[in-house]
KOLKOLKOL-288614 format. One record per residue (C-alpha): residue in one letter; residue number from 1; x, y, z. Coordinates in Angstrom, 1 decimal. Layout:
BEGIN
+----+-----+--------+--------+--------+
! aa !   i !      u !      v !      w !
+----+-----+--------+--------+--------+
!  A ! NUM !      X !      Y !      Z !
...
+----+-----+--------+--------+--------+
# end
This chain:
BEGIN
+----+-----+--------+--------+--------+
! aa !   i !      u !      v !      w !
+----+-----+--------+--------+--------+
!  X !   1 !   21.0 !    5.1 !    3.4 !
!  X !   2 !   20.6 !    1.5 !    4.2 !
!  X !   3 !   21.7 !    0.3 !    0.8 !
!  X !   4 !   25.0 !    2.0 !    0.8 !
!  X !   5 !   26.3 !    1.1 !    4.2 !
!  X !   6 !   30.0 !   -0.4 !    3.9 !
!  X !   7 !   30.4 !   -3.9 !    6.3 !
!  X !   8 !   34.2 !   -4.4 !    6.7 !
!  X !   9 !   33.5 !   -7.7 !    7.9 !
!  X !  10 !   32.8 !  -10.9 !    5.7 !
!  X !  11 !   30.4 !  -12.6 !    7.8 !
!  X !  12 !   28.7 !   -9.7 !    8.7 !
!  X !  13 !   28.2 !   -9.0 !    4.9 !
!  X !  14 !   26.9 !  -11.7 !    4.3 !
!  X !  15 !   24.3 !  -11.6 !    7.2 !
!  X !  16 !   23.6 !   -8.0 !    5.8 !
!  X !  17 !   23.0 !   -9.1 !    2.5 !
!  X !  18 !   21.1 !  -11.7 !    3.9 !
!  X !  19 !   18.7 !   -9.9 !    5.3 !
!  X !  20 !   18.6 !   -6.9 !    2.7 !
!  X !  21 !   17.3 !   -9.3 !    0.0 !
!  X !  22 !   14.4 !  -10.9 !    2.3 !
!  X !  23 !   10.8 !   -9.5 !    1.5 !
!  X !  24 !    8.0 !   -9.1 !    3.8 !
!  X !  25 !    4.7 !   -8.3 !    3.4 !
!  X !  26 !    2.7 !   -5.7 !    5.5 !
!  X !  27 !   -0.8 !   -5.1 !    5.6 !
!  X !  28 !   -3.1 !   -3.2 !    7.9 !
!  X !  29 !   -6.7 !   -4.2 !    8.8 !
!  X !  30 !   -9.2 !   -3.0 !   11.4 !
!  X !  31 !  -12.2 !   -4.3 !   13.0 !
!  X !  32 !  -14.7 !   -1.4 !   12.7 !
!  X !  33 !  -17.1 !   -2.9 !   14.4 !
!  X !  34 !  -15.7 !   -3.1 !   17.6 !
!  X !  35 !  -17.3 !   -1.1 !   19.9 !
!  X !  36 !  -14.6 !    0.3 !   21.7 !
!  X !  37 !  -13.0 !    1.2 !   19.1 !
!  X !  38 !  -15.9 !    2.9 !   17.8 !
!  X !  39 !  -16.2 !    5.3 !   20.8 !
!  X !  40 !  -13.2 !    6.6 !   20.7 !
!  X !  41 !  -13.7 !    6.8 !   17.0 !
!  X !  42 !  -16.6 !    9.0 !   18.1 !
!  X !  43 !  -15.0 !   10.9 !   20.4 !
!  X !  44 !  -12.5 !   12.3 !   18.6 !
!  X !  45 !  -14.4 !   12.8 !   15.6 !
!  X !  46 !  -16.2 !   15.9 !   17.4 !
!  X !  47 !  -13.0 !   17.1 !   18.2 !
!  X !  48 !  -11.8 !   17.1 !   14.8 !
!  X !  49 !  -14.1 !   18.1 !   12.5 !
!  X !  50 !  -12.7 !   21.7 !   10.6 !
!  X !  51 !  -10.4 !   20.3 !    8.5 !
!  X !  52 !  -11.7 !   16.7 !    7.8 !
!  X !  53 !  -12.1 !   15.2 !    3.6 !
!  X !  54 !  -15.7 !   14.5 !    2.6 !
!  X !  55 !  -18.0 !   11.8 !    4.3 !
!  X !  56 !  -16.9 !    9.6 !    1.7 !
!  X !  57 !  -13.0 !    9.1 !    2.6 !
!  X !  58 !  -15.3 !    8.1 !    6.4 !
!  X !  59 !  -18.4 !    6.0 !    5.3 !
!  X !  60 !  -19.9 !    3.1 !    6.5 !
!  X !  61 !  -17.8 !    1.3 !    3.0 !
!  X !  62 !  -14.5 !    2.3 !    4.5 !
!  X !  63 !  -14.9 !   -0.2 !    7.5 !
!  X !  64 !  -17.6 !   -2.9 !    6.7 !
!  X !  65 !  -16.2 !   -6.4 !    6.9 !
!  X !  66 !  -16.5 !   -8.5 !    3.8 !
!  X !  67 !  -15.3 !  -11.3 !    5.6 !
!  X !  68 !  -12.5 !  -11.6 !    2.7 !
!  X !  69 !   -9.2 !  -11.4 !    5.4 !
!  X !  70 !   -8.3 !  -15.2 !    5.5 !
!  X !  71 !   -8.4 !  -15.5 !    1.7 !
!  X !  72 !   -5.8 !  -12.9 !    2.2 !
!  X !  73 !   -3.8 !  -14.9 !    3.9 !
!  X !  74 !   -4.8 !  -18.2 !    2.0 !
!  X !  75 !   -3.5 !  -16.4 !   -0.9 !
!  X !  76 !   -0.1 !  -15.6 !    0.5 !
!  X !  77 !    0.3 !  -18.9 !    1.3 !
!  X !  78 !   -0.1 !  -20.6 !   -1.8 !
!  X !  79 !    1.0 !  -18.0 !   -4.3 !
!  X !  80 !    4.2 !  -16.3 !   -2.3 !
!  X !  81 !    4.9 !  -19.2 !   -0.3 !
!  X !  82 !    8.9 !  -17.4 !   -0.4 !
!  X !  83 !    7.7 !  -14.1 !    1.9 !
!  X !  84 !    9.7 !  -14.0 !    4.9 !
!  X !  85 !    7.2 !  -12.6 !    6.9 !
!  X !  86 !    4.0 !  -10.8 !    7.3 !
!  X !  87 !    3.7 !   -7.4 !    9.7 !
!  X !  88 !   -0.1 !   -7.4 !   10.3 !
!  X !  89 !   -0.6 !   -4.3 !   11.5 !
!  X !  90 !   -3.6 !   -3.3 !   13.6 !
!  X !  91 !   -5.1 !   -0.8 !   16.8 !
!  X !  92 !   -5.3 !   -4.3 !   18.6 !
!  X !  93 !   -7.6 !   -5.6 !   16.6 !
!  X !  94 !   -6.8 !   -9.6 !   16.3 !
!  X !  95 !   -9.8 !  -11.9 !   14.4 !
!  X !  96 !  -10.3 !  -14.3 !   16.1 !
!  X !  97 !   -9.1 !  -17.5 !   13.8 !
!  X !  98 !   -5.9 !  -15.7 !   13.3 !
!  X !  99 !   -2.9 !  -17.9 !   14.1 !
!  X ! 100 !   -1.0 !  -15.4 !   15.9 !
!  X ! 101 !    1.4 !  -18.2 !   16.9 !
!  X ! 102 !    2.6 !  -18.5 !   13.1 !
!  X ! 103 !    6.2 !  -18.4 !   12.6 !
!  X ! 104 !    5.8 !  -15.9 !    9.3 !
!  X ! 105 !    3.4 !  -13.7 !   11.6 !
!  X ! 106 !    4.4 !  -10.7 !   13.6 !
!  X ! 107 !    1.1 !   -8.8 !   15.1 !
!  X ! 108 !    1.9 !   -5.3 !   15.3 !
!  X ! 109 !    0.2 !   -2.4 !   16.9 !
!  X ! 110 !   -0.1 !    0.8 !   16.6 !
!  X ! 111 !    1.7 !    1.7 !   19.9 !
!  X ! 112 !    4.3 !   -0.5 !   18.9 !
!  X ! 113 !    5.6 !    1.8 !   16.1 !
!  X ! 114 !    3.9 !    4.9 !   15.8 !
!  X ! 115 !    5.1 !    7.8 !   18.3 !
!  X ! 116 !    2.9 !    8.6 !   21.6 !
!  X ! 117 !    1.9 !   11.8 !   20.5 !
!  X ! 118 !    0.2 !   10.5 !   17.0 !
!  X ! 119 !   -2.2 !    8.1 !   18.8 !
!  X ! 120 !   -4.7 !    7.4 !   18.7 !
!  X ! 121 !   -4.9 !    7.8 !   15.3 !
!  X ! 122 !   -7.3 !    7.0 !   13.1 !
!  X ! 123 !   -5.5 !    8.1 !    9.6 !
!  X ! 124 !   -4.3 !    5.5 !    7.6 !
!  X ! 125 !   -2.2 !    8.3 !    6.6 !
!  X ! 126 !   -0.3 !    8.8 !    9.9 !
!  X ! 127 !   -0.4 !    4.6 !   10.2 !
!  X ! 128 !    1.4 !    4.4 !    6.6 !
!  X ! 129 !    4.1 !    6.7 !    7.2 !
!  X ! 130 !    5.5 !    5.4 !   10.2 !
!  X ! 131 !    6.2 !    1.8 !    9.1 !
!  X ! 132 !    9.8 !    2.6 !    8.6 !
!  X ! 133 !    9.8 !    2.4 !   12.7 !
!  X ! 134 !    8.8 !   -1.6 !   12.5 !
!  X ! 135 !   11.2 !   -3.2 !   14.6 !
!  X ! 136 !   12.6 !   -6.2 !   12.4 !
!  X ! 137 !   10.7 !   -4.9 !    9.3 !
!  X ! 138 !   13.2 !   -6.1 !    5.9 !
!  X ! 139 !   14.9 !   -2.9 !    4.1 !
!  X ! 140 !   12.9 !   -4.2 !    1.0 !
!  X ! 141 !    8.9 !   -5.1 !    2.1 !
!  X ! 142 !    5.6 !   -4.7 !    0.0 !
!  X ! 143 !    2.8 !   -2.4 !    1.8 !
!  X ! 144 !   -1.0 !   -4.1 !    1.2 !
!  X ! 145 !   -4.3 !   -2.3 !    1.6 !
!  X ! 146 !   -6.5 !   -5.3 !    3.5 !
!  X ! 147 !   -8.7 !   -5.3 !   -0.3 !
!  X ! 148 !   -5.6 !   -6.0 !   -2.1 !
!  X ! 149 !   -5.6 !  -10.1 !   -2.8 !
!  X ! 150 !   -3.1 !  -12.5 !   -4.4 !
!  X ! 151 !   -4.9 !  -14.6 !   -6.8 !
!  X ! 152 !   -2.2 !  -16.3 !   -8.7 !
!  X ! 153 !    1.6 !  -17.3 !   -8.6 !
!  X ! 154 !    3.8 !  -14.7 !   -7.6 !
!  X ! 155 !    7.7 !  -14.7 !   -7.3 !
!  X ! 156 !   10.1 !  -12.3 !   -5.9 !
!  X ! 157 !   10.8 !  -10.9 !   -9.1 !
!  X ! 158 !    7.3 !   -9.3 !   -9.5 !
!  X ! 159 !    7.9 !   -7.2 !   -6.5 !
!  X ! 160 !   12.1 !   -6.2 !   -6.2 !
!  X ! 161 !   14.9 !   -6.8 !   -8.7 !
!  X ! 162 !   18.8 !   -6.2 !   -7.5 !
!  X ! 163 !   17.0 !   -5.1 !   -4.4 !
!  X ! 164 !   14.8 !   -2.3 !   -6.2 !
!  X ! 165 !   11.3 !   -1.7 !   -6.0 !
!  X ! 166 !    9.4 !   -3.1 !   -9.4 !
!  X ! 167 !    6.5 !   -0.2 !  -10.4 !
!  X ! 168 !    5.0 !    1.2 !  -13.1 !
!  X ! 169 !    5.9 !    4.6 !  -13.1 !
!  X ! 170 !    3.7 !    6.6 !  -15.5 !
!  X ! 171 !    3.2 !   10.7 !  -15.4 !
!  X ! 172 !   -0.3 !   11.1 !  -15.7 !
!  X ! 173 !   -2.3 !   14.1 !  -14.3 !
!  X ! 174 !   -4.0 !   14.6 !  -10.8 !
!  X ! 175 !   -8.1 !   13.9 !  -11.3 !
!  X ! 176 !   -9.6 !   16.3 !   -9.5 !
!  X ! 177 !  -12.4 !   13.9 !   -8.5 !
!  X ! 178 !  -12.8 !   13.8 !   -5.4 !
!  X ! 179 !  -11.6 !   15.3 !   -2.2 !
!  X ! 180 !   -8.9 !   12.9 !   -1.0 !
!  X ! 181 !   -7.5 !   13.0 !   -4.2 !
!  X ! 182 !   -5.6 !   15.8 !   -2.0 !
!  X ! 183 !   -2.5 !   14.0 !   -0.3 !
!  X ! 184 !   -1.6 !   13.3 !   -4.0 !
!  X ! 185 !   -1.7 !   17.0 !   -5.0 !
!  X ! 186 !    0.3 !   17.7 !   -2.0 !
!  X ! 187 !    2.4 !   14.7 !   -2.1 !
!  X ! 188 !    3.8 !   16.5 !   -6.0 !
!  X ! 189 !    4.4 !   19.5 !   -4.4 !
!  X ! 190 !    6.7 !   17.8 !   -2.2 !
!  X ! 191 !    8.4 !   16.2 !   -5.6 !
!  X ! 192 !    8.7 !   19.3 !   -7.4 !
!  X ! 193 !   10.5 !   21.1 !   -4.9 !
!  X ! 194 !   13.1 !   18.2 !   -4.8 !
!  X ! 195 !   13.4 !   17.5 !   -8.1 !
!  X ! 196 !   13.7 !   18.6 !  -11.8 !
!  X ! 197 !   11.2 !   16.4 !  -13.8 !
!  X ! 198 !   13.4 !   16.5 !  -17.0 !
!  X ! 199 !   16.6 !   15.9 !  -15.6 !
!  X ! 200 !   15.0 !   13.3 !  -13.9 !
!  X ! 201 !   13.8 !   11.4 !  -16.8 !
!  X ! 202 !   16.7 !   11.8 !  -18.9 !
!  X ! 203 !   18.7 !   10.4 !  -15.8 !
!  X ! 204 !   16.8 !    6.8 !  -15.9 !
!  X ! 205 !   15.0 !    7.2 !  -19.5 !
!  X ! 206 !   14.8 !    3.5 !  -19.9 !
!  X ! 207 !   13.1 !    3.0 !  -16.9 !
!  X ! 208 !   10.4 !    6.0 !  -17.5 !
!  X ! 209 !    9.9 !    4.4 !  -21.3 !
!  X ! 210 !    9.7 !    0.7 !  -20.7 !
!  X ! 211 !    8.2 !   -1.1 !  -23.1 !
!  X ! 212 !    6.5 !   -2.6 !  -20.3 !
!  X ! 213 !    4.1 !   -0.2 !  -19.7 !
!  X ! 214 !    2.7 !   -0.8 !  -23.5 !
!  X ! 215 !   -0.2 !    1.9 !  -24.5 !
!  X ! 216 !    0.5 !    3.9 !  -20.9 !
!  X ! 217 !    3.7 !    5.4 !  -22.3 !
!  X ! 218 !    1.2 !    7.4 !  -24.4 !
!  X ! 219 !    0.9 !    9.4 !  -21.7 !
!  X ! 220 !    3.8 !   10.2 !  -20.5 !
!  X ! 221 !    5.3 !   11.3 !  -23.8 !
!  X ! 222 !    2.0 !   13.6 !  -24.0 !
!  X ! 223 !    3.1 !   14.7 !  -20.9 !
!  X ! 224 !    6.8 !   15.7 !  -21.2 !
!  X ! 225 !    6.3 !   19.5 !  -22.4 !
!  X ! 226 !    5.6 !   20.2 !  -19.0 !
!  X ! 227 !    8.5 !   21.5 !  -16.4 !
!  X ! 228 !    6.8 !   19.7 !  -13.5 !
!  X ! 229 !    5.5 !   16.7 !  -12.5 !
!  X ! 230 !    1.7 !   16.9 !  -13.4 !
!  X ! 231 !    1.3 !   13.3 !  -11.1 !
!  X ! 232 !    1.5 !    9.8 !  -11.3 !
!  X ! 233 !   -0.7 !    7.0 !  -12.5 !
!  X ! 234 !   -2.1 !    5.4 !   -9.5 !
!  X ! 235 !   -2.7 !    1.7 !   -9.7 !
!  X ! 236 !   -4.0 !    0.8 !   -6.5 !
!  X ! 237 !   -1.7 !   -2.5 !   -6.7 !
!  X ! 238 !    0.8 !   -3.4 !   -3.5 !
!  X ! 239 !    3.7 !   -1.0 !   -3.7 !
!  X ! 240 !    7.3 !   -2.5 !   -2.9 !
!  X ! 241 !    8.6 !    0.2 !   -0.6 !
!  X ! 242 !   12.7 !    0.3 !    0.3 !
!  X ! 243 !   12.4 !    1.1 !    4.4 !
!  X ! 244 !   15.0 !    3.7 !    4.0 !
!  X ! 245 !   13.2 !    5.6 !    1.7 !
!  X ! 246 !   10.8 !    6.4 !    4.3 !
!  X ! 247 !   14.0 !    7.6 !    6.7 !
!  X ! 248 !   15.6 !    9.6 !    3.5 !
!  X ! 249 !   11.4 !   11.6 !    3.0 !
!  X ! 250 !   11.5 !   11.7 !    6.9 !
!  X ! 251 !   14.6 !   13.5 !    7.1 !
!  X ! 252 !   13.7 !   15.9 !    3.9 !
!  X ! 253 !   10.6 !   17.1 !    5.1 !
!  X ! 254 !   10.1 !   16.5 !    8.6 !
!  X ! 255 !    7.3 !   19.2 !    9.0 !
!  X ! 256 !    5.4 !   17.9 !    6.5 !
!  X ! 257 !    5.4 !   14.1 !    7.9 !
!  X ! 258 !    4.7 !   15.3 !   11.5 !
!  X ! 259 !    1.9 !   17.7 !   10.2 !
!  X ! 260 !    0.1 !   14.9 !    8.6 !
!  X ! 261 !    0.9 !   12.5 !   11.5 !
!  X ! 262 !   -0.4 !   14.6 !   14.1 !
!  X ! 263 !   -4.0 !   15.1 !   12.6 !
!  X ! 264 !   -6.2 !   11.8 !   13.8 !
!  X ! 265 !   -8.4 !   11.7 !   10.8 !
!  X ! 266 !   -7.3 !   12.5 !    6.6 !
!  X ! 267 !   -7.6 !   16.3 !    6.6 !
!  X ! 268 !   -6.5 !   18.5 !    3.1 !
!  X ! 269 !   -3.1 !   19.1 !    4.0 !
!  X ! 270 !   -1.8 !   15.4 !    4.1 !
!  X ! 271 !    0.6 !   13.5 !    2.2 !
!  X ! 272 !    0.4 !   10.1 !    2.2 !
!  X ! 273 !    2.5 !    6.8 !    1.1 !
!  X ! 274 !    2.7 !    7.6 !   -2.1 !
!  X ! 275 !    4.9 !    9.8 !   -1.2 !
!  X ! 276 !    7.1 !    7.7 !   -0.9 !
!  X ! 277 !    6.3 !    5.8 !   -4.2 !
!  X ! 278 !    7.1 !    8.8 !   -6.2 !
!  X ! 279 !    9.8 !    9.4 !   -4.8 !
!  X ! 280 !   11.3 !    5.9 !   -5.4 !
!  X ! 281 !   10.4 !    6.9 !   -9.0 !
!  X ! 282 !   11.9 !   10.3 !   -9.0 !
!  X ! 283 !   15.4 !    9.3 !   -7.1 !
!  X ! 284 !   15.4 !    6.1 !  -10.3 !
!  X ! 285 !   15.3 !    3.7 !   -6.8 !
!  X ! 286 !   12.7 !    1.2 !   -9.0 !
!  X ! 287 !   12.6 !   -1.4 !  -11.5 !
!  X ! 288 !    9.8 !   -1.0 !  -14.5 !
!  X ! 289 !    7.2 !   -3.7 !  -13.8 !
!  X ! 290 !    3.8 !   -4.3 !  -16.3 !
!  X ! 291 !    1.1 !   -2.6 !  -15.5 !
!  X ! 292 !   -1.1 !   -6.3 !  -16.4 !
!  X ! 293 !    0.3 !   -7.6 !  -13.1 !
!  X ! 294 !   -3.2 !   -6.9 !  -11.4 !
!  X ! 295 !   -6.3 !   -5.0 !  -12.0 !
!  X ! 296 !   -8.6 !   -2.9 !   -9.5 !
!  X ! 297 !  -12.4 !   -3.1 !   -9.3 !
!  X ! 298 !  -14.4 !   -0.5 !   -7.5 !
!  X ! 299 !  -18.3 !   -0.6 !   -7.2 !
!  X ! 300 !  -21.5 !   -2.3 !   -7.8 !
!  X ! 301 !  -21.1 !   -2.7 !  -11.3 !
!  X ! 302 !  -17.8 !   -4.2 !  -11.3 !
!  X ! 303 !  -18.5 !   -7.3 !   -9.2 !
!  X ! 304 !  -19.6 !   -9.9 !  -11.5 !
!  X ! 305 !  -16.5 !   -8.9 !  -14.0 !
!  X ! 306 !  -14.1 !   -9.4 !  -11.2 !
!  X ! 307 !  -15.5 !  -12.7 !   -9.8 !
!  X ! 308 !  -15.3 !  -13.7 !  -13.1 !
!  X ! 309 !  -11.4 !  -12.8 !  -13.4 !
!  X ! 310 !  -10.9 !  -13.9 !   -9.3 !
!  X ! 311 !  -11.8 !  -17.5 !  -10.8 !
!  X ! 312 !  -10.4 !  -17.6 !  -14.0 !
!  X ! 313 !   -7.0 !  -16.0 !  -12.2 !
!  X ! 314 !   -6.7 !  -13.7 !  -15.3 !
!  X ! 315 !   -4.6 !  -11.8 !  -13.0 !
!  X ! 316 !   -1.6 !  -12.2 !  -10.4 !
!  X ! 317 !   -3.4 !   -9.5 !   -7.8 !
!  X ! 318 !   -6.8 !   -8.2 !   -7.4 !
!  X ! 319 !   -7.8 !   -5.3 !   -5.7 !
!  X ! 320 !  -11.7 !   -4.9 !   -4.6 !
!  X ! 321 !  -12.5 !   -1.1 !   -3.3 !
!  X ! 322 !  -15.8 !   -1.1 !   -1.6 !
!  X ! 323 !  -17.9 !    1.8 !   -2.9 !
!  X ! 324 !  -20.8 !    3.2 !   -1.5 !
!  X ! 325 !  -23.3 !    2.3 !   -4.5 !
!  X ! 326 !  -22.9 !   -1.5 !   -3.4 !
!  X ! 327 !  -26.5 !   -2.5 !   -2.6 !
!  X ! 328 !  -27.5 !   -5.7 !   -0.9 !
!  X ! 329 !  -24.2 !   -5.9 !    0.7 !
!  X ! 330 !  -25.0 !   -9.2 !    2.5 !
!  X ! 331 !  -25.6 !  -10.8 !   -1.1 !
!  X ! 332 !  -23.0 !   -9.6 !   -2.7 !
!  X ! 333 !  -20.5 !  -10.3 !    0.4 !
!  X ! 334 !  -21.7 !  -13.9 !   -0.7 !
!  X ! 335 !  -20.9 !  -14.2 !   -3.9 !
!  X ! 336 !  -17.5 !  -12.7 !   -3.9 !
!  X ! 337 !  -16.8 !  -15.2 !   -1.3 !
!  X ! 338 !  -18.1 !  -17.4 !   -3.5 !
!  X ! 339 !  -15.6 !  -16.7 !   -6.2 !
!  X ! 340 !  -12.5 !  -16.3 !   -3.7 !
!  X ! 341 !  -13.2 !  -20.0 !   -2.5 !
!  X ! 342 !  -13.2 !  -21.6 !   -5.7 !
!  X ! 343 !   -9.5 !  -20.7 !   -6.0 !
!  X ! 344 !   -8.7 !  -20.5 !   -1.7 !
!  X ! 345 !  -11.2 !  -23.0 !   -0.6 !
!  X ! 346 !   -8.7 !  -24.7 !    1.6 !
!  X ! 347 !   -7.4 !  -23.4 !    5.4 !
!  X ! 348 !   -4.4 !  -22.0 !    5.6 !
!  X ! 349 !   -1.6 !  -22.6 !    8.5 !
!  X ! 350 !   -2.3 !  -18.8 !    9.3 !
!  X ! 351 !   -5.6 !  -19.9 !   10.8 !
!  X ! 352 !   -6.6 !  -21.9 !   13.2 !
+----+-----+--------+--------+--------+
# end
């Protein structure tokens, strides 16, 4: 693994450590209105249709554009000023006041990364595994949804400390809600056959019982009399990923990786990246980090509540989930703007 390679010489140690202890950010967007884009979209849709999740992982609230990208960047800008770069990762999708000439930017596409046979693909599944083959992507980098906003100071420390992963790992059970809820259901089975839940908690037990994690620890005392892992409490915040964790799950379960990579669209036998997440938890590669960091809003009736926060920065990170029960989209696109540019009203460098 990257973090235990041995460098005999000193300068080259010190460029290695160097570069081991630089974060970068990567986020993926795409412009689903583009037309092109769109028919191929269509095309392979028809071609792909036995094993495909429910309408909703597909909708119309999956791809709409809020218009919310360049507070994105705005926010990086002001709050994490210290990032060494940002991967923007897209089909070829560019907006068009994007400073791609940015010295922190590196446009990345698809064909750039992710093998021939996988494309075109349009899993975020298959995209979110492969990000280990970034060329120049830092061992230590934090993944970001494009609805995943800073909205306050960050440092370094909120994200990796000694070069480990800050998260908040909690065992909570799988909600069977919903059909995509299925890469995480698959994504256990995967941790269970690789490792011994108790074991695994008495290995790092003051990581698993932070006092960081406050009322959550509630549940995973509650669930300790199990023998497996039941799940994981999902946050829906930015995950600090080590690179080589992806290599170390690649070379574990290969079949499972290129199984989910070669289907174009989320079908029920996935995993996905939080695979990867868990099993940063379950190999005690992570740092306990509050839970308070951020907060996730999903749906109509969450809006005003997190404009309200978004301007009073009540917390470090925001994350907005579009939902299908948003109505009058175009008015509500307004006012979350709104609340965005009272705290990001200035242009960053990252446009032009």
């Amino acid at each position: 693994m990257f973090h235990q390679r041995v460098v005999f010489q000193s300068e080259d140690r010190i460029y290695w450590l160097n570069m081991k202890n630089k974060i970068d950010f990567v986020i993926t967007w795409v412009d689903g209105s583009d037309e092109n884009w769109l028919k191929s979209k269509r095309k392979y849709e028809q071609e792909n249709s036995e094993k495909r999740l429910a309408k909703w992982n597909d909708g119309a609230s999956r791809y709409r554009d809020w218009e919310l990208l360049k507070y994105w960047f705005r926010g990086v800008e002001k709050f994490a000023p210290w990032v060494n770069r940002v991967f923007f990762v897209t089909e070829g999708h560019i907006p068009r006041w994007l400073n791609i000439n940015h010295p922190k930017i590196k446009v990345v596409k698809h064909s750039d990364f992710i093998p021939q046979e996988y494309l075109p693909t349009f899993s975020s599944h298959t995209i979110e595994l492969n990000f280990h083959r970034i060329e120049e992507l830092s061992e230590n980098f934090v993944y970001f949804n494009d609805d995943m906003y800073l909205v306050s100071n960050v440092n370094e420390e909120d994200f990796f400390v000694n070069n480990l992963p800050c998260d908040c790992a909690v065992i909570n059970p799988v909600q069977m809600k919903q059909n995509g809820i299925r890469a995480e259901i698959n994504n256990m089975y995967v941790i269970n056959e690789f490792f011994d839940k108790n074991s695994v908690v008495k290995a790092n037990f003051s990581k698993w019982f932070s006092p960081k994690y406050g009322k959550l620890l509630i549940r995973t005392l509650l669930m300790m009399p199990y023998s497996d892992f039941v799940g994981f409490m999902i946050t829906h915040m930015p995950v600090s990923y080590l690179k080589s964790t992806f290599k170390e799950v690649w070379s574990k379960v290969p079949d499972i990786m290129e199984d989910t990579c070669m289907h174009r669209f989320r079908t029920t036998t996935d995993v996905n990246q939080w695979l990867m997440q868990f099993w940063q938890y379950a190999t005690g590669n992570f740092i306990p980090r509050t839970p308070k960091i951020g907060a996730m809003y999903e749906g109509e009736d969450t809006i005003r509540g997190m404009c309200r926060d978004i301007t009073g920065q009540k917390y470090k990170i925001i994350c907005f989930n579009d939902a299908i029960d948003i109505v009058d989209f175009e008015e509500k696109k307004k006012t979350v703007q709104s609340a965005f540019d009272s705290i990001l009203q200035a242009q960053s460098e990252f446009e032009i």
